[in-house]
Structure formats: C-alpha cells, structure tokens
FILOKE-990184 format. One record per residue (C-alpha): chain; x, y, z. Coordinates in nm, 3 decimals. Layout:
N
> A;X;Y;Z .
...
END
This chain:
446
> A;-2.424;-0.312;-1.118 .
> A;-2.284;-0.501;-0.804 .
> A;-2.556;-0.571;-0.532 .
> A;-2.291;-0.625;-0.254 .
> A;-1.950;-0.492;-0.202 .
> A;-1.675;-0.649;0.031 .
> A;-1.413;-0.391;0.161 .
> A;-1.167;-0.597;0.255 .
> A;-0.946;-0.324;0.475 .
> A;-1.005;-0.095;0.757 .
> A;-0.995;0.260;0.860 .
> A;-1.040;0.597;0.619 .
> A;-1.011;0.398;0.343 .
> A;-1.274;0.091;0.448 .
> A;-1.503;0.425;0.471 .
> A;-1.401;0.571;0.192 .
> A;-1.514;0.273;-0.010 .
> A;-1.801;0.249;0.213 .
> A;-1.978;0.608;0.096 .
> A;-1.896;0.549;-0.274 .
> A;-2.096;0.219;-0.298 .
> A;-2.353;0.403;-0.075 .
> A;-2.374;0.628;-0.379 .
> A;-2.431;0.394;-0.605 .
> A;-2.674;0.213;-0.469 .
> A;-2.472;-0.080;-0.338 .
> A;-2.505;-0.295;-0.061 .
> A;-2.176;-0.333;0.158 .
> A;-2.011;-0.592;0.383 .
> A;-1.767;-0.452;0.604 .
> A;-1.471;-0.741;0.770 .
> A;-1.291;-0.634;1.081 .
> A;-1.047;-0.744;1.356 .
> A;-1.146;-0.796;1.680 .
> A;-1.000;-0.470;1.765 .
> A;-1.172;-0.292;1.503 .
> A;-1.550;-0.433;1.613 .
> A;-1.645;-0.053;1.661 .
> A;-1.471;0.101;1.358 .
> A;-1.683;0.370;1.212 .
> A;-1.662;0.180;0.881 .
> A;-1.810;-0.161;1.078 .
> A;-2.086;0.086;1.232 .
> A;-2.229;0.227;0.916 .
> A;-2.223;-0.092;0.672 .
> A;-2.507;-0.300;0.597 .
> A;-2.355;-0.599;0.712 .
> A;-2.040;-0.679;0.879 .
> A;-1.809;-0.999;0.967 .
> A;-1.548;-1.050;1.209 .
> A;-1.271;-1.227;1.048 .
> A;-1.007;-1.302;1.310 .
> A;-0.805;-1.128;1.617 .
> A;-0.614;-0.797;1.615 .
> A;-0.291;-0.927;1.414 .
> A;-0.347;-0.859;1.059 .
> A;-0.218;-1.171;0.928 .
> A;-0.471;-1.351;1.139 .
> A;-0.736;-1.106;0.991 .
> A;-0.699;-0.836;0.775 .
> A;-0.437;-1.044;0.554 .
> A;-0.613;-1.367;0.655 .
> A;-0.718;-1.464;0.255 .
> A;-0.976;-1.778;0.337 .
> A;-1.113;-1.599;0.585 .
> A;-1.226;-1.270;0.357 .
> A;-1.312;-1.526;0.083 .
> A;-1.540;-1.745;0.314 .
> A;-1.704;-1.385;0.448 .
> A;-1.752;-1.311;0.114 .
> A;-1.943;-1.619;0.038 .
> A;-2.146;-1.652;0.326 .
> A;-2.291;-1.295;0.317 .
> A;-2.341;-1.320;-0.086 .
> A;-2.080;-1.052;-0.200 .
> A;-2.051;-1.016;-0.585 .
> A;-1.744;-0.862;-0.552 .
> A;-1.453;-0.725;-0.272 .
> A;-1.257;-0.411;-0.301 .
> A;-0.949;-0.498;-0.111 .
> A;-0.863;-0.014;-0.084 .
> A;-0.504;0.008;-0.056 .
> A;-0.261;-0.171;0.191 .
> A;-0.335;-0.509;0.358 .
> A;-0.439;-0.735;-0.012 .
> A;-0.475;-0.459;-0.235 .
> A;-0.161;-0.554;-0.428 .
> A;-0.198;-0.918;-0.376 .
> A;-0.202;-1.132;-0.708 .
> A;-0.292;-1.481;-0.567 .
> A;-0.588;-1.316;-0.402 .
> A;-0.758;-1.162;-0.680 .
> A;-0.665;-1.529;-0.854 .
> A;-0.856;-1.666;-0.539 .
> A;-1.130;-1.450;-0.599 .
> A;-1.174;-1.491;-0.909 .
> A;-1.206;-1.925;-0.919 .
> A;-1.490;-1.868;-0.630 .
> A;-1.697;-1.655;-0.888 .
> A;-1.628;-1.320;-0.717 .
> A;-1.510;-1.011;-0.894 .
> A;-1.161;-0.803;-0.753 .
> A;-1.212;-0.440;-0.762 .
> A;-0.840;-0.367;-0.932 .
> A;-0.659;-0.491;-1.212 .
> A;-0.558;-0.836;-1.356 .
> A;-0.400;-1.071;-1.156 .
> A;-0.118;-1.090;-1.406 .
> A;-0.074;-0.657;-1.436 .
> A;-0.060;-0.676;-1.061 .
> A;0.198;-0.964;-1.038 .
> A;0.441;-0.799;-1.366 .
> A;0.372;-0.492;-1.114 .
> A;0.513;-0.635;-0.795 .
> A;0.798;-0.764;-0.917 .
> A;1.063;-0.397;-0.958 .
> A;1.297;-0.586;-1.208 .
> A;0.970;-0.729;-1.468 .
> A;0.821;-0.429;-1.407 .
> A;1.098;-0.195;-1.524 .
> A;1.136;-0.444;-1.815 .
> A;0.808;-0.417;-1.947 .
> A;0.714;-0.009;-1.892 .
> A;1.054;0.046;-2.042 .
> A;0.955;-0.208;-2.399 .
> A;0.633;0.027;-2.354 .
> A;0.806;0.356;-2.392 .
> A;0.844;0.445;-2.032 .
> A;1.163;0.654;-1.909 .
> A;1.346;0.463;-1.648 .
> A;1.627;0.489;-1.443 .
> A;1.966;0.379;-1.570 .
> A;2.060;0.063;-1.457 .
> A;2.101;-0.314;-1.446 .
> A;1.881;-0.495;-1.676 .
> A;1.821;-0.733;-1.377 .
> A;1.888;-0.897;-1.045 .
> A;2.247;-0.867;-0.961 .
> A;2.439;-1.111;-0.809 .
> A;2.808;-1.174;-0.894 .
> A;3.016;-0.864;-0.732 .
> A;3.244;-0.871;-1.018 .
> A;2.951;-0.757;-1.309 .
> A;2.815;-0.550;-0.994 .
> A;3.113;-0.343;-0.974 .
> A;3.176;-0.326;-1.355 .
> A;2.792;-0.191;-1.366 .
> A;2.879;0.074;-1.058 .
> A;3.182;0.154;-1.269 .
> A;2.983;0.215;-1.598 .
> A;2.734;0.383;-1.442 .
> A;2.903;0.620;-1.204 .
> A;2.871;0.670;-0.784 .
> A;2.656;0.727;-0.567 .
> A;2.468;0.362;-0.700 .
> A;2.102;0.270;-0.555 .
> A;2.061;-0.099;-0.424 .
> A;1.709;-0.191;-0.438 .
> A;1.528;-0.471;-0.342 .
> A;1.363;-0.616;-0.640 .
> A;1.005;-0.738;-0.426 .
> A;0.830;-0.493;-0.190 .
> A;0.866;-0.126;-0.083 .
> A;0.851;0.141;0.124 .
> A;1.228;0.174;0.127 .
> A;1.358;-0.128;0.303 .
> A;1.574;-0.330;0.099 .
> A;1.730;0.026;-0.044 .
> A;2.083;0.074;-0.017 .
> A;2.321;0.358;-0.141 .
> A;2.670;0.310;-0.195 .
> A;2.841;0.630;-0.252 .
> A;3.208;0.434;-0.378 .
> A;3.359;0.129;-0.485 .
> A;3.479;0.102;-0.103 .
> A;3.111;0.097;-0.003 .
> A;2.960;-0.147;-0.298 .
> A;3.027;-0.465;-0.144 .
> A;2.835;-0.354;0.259 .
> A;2.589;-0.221;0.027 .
> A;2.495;-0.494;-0.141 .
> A;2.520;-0.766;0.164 .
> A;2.266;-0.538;0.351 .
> A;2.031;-0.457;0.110 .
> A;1.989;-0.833;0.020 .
> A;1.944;-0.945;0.431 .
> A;1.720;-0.640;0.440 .
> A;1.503;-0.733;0.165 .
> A;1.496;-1.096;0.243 .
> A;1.423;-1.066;0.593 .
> A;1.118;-0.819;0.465 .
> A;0.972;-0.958;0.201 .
> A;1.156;-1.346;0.162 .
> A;1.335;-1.253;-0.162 .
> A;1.654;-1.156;-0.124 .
> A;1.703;-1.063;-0.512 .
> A;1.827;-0.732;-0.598 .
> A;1.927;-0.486;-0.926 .
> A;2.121;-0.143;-0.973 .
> A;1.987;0.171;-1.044 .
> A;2.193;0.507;-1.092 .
> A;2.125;0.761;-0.783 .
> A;1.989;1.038;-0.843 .
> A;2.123;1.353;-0.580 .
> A;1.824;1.561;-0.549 .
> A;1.488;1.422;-0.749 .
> A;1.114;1.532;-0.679 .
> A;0.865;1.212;-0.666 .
> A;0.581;1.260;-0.959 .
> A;0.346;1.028;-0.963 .
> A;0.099;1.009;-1.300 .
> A;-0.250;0.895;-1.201 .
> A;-0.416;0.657;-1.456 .
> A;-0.773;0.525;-1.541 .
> A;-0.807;0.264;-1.806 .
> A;-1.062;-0.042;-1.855 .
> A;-0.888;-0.354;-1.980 .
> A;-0.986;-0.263;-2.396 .
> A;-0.744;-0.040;-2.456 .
> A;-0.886;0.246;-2.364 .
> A;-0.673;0.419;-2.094 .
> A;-0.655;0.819;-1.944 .
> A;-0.461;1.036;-1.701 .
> A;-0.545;1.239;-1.422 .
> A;-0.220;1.422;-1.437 .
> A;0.000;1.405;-1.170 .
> A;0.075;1.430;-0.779 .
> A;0.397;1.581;-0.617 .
> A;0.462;1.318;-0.339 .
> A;0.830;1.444;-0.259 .
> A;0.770;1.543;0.092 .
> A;0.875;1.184;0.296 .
> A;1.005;1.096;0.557 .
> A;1.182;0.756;0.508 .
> A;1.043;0.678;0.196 .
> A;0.699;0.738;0.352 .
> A;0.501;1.006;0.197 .
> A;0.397;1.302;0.417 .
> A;0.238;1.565;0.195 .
> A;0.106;1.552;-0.146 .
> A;-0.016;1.818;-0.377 .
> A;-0.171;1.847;-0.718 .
> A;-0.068;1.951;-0.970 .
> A;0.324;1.986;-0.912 .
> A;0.441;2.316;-0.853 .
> A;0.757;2.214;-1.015 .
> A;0.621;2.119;-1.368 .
> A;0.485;2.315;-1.669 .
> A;0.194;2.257;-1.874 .
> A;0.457;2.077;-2.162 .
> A;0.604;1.852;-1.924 .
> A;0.279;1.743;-1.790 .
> A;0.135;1.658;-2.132 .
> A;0.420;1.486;-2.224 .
> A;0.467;1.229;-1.941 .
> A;0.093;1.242;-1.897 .
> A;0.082;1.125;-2.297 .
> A;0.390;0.826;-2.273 .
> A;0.171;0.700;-1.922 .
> A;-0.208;0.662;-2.069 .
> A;-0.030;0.529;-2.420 .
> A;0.150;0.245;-2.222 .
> A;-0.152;0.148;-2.026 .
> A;-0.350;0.127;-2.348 .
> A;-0.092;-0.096;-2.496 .
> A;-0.093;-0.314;-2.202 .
> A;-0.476;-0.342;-2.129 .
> A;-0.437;-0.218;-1.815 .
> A;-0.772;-0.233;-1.629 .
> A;-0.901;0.012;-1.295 .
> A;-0.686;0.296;-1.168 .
> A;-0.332;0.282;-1.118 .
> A;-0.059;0.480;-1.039 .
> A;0.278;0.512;-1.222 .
> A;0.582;0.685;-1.028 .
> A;0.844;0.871;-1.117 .
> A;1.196;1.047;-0.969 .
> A;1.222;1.422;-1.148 .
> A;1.521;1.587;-1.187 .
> A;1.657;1.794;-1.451 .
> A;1.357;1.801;-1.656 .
> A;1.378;1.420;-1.720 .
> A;1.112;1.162;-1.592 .
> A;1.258;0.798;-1.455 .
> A;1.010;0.537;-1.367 .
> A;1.045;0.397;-1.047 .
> A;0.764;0.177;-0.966 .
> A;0.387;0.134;-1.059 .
> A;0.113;0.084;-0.779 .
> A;-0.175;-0.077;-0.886 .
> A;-0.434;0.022;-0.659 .
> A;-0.586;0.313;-0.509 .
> A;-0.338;0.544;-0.343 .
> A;-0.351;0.723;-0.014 .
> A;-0.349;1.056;-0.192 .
> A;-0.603;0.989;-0.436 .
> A;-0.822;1.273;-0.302 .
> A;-0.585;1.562;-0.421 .
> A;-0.662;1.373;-0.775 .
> A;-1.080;1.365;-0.739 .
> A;-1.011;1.747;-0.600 .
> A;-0.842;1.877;-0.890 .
> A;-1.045;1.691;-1.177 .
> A;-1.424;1.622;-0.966 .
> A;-1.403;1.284;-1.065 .
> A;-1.454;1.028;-0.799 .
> A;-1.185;0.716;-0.865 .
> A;-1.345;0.517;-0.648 .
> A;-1.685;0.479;-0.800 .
> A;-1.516;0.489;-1.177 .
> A;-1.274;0.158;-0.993 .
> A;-1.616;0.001;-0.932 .
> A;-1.772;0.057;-1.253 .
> A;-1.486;-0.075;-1.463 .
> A;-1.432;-0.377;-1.231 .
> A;-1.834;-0.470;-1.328 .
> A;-1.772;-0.438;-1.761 .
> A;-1.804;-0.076;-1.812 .
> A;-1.619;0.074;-2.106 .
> A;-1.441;0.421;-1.959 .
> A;-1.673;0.674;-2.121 .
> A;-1.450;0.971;-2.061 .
> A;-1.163;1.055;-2.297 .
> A;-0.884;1.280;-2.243 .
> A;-1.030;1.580;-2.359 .
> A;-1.267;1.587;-2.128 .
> A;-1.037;1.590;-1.883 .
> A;-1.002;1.906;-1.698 .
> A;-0.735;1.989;-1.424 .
> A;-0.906;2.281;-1.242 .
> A;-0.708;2.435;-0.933 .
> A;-0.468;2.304;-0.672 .
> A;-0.542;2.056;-0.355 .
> A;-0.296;1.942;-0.076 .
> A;-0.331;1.631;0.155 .
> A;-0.166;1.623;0.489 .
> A;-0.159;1.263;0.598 .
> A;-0.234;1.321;0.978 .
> A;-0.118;1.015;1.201 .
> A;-0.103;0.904;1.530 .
> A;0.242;0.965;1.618 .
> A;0.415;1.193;1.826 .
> A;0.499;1.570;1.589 .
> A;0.867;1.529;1.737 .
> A;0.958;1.183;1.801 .
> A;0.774;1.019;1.558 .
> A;0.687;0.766;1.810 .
> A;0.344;0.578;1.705 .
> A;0.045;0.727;1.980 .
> A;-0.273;0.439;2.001 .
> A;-0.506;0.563;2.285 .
> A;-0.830;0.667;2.300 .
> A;-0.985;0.974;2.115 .
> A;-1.138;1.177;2.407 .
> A;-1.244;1.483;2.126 .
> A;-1.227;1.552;1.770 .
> A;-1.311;1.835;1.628 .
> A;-1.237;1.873;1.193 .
> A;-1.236;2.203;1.017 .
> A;-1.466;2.316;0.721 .
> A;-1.549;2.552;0.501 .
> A;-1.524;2.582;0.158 .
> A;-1.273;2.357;-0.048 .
> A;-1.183;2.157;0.292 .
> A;-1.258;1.755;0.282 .
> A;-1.162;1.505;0.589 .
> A;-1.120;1.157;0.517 .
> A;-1.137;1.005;0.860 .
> A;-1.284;0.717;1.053 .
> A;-1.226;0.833;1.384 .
> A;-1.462;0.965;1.662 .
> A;-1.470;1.055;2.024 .
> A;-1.399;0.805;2.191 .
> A;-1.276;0.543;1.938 .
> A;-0.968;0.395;2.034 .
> A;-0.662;0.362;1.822 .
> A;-0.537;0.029;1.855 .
> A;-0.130;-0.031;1.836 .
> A;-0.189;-0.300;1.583 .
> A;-0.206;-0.081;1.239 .
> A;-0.068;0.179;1.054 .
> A;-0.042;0.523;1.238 .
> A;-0.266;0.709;0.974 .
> A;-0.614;0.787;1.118 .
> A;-0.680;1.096;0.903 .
> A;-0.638;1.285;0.577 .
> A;-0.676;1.636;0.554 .
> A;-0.727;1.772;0.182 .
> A;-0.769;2.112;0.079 .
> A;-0.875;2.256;-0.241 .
> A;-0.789;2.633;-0.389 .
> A;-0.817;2.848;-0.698 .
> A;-0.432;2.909;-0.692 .
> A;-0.165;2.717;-0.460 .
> A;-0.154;3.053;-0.271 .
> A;-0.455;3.018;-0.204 .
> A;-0.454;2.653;-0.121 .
> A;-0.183;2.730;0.148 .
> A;-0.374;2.986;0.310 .
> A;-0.689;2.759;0.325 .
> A;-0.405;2.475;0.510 .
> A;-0.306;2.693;0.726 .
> A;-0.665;2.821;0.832 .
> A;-0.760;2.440;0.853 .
> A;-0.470;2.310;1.045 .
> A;-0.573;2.546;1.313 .
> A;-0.940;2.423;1.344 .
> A;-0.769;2.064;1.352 .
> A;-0.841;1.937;1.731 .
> A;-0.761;1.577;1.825 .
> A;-0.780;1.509;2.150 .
> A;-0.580;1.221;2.368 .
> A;-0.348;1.090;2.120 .
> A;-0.045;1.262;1.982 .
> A;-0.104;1.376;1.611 .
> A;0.141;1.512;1.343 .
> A;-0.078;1.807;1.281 .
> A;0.190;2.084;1.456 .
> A;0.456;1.915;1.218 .
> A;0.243;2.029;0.876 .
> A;0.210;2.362;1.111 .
> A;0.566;2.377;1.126 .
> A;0.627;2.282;0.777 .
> A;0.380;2.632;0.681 .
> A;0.650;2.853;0.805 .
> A;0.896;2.733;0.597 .
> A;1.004;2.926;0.247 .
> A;1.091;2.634;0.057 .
> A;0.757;2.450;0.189 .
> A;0.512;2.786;0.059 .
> A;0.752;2.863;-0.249 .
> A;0.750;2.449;-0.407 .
> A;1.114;2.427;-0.374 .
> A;1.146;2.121;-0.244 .
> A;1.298;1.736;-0.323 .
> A;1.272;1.369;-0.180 .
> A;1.538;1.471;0.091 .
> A;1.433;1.825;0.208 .
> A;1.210;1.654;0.466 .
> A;1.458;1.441;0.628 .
> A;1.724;1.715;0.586 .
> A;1.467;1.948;0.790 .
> A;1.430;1.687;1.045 .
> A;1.737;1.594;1.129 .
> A;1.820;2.045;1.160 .
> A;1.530;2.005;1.454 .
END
C-alpha cells in the first residue's frame, strides 16, 4: 500500500481523491494555487504545498513544480483526478524516471489514447465499432472530397488532438467542404498546436454511451456497464444517468463484452472510459478517456464499487480480484453537474458563497468542495458541485431529483440548478427520449 498520495488537481475531485485514500489508510499531499490556499481539499489533507499563482499553467499544469512537491514531501505516488494532467503522457513518463508511481494507465495507452486518428486505428484492429471514415489525417481537398463523396453529407471534421468540441466542423455539402475544413484546422491548431485533421460520417441524431472499464495491466479487464451522457450543451456534458434508458439488457452485454475484451487484449491498466455515438441500434467509437470521469459516481451508485480506491490499488500491483460475474448493476443514478454559471446566460458566476445548504436523504450523494464563504475564483472550470441521486427504478430516481433539486440552496453565485429544474418538466427529459442535440435544440426554443 502507498503511504502518501499526491492529488495533483483541485476542487470536488482533489476531495474526492482525498476521502478515498483517507479510507485506506493513506497519507495525502494536497498542491494548490494561490487562489485555492483555502480549498476544502487543502484544509482537510495531511499536508499541503503551494505550487504557483492562480493561472493553471503556472500551477495546476506547472509539471516540475508537482514533481518537486512530490519529492520534497515524500509522495510514493500522485493521482493527477481528471482535467489539468490527468491525460498527460510526458507526465506520467516524468513521474515515473523520479521513482514515483501515476495513478492511471501507461504512458504509452494514454498517448495511443490522445491521439483521435491512432486511437481509432487501434480500438478498431481490437474489434471496436467505429465511425465510418478516413483511415487518417486528411489533407489534400481532392481525396477529401472523393471521401465526402463516398461517404455521403452531412461529413464531421474533427480535430485529430484534443476535445471538447473545438476543432469539430460539419459540412452539410460539397459547397461547404472546403470552409469546413480551413476552420476546423485553424480551430484545432490554435487549441491544441496540431492542426491535423480526419473525416468521420455524421451521424443526425445519436445518444452518447459511454462503457466504463476496470482492468490491471495482465490482461485481466471488466465493465461497469455504461453511462448515457447525451444531455450537452456544446459538447459539454450536462446530465448523466446510469444505466441508459435507451438500451436493453442484449445491447448492453454486447458492447459491454467487445469493450472489456479489447482492454484485455491491450493490457490496459486503471479505469478508463470508452465512448460511443448510438443510433439505430449500432455502437461507433468515438474516443477513449483514460482517466477518471466527472460522472463516475452514477457508475460507483449503480454497482457499490468505489473506482477510485480500485484506481489506487491497481496503480500499487494489485491483480483486479473481481470478475464479471460478480458484477451487479443494481438500480438507476443521475448526476446533475451543478456550475457556477448563470441558469440563462450561461455566463460563468465566481463570487463568494455566502450559504450552502445540500439536500439528503436516502440515495442522495454531493460531491462538492464548497462552503460558506469560500470564494469561487474566475480562474477554473465553472463546476463546483455534483449532485447524484440513486433509485430503485428511474421513476423513482426522477422523483428523488426533483425532491433534491429543491433542497439545493447556493447562495451568492449564480448556479445551474433552476436549469436541471427546468429540464424536470420536460416529457422527453422524464420519458429518456432524448439525443446529443435535444439540449441545444431546447436552448436555443428559450
């Protein structure tokens, strides 16, 4: 067992981490920003280290400075949580030549990973579904158009390095190809530095599944079944629910089976997370995260395991000592990601807390690292809160949002609890008839 734990990130998460090492007996190092000196997560660990001013690449993203904090408090190993380093292959490299374990897969799984176009190449040579498309990055129009042609319009243009939608094009006709392609590429390399890009065939009105995996680097490699992440808004997840109330019990086994029998083939090591569009009845591979998600709670809710603590384990040797059959998926469980933003505009809302008060009750979990008076600086992502909720039956679930949401009080910041209010009245929302564009459709009616 580790005796010390770095958490290399901030926020929920940084806490998150925080209580599962806590329940394992592990000693923990918290790093923070100067902003972030009276973070919850900074308050409650056994030791902590300020590693640079509020920007996050002088800090949070600041790689000798975690690795020297690491060192000089005598961590054995750093959980980097999700965001920030989390998918960073050099860093786990890093950490690894100065004798100190990353909490996540190889270097190599999460650099084949990053990259869309390798990564599409291998999950597809390991049986995974993906989306038609070019083999490749694109460049010359002429094979571009010929592979529009063969494929048929609407085309997606997608950057092949990063995410969270920038670098994405659509180009609904040969007339549009050419913009397309000229703003996807500045997009991408004005994001991420790589201006490479490939084709993929658009699909009109997919749900996002996402398969939840456990594995630990020998071959041995489970899954958690899956997560319906289709509510977004701009290619940022809202709301996501487990199981999907859009698959059956064949369909889950299926995908669920192709998934843990590629990440045994690979090796793959830690918890990862394979995505997916859905439409049709057919699953096509979009991308694989590997890290902890966001909405890993509506996973631990659904199956009692807790992903964290089995991360930490198979990051220190341990052979994963459950198999699929004893994996049970029990119930249903919905996360609202609550931010800091205002419900209408969207607009991000730093500020002091002046109250909080979270709801309770049976089958109701908070994952939060904020308190009265804590003060949300403008520096980081907007999220300051997950609410997850756990039912018998999705009906039930629903009720036991709605009842929660209304025992939700944050006071002196905007929040985007009245917009998962909002979303409660809707039929499609309480029925699960709803795609990757039904939020931004809904929007856009308001």
């Amino acid at each position: 067992m580790f005796d010390k734990v770095l958490i290399a990130n901030r926020g929920e998460i940084a806490l998150r981490v925080l209580r599962a090492c806590r329940e394992l007996g592990i000693s923990t190092v918290a790093v923070h920003s100067t902003a972030d000196a009276n973070a919850m997560h900074v308050r409650l660990a056994d030791e902590s280290v300020c590693i640079g001013p509020p920007p996050a690449t002088q800090s949070y993203l600041d790689i000798p400075a975690i690795v020297s904090a690491a060192e000089i408090t005598g961590a054995d190993a750093v959980h980097p949580g999700y965001g920030f380093l989390s998918e960073n292959a050099r860093f786990a490299d890093i950490l690894d030549e100065h004798g100190i374990t990353f909490i996540g897969p190889s270097a190599d799984h999460i650099r084949a990973m990053g990259d869309k176009i390798v990564a599409k190449q291998t999950v597809e040579d390991l049986g995974i579904p993906v989306v038609p498309g070019s083999p490749g990055a694109v460049t010359d129009m002429n094979e571009i158009t010929a592979l529009a042609d063969d494929m048929g319009y609407p085309v997606l243009i997608k950057a092949a390095s990063g995410g969270g939608g920038r670098g994405m094009k659509v180009a609904g006709s040969p007339d549009e190809l050419e913009t397309a392609i000229h703003s996807a590429k500045s997009e991408a390399k004005s994001a991420f530095g790589d201006d490479a890009v490939y084709l993929e065939k658009y699909l009109a009105n997919p749900r996002h599944i996402e398969i939840q995996v456990l594995a630990d680097g020998r071959g041995n490699a489970i899954h958690l079944g899956e997560r319906d992440c289709s509510l977004q808004r701009r290619h940022q997840k809202v709301w996501e629910e487990a199981l999907s109330p859009a698959l059956n019990a064949e369909e889950r086994t299926r995908i669920g089976e192709i998934v843990s029998t590629a990440m045994s083939k690979m090796k793959y090591k830690g918890v990862g997370t394979v995505e997916f569009l859905y439409e049709n009845g057919e699953f096509y591979f979009i991308e694989m995260n590997t890290r902890l998600q966001v909405e890993h709670p509506v996973t631990e809710m659904i199956t009692g395991l807790d992903l964290v603590q089995e991360q930490i384990r198979i990051a220190q040797g341990a052979p994963l000592n459950l198999t699929q059959d004893d994996i049970t998926l029990s119930g249903h469980a919905i996360e609202c990601r609550i931010n800091a933003e205002n419900p209408e505009t969207f607009t991000p809302s730093p500020g002091t807390i002046e109250a909080v008060h979270v709801p309770g009750g049976l089958g109701v979990r908070v994952d939060s690292a904020i308190y009265a008076g804590y003060n949300v600086p403008p520096y980081y992502d907007s999220l300051i809160g997950k609410l997850i909720v756990f039912g018998k039956t999705r009906n039930e679930c629903l009720m036991r949002l709605r009842r929660s949401l209304g025992e939700y009080v944050i006071e002196g910041v905007d929040t985007t609890i009245p917009l998962f209010q909002r979303l409660l009245q809707e039929t499609d929302i309480m029925d699960g008839r709803y795609n990757i564009r039904w939020l931004e459709d809904y929007l856009a009616k308001q």
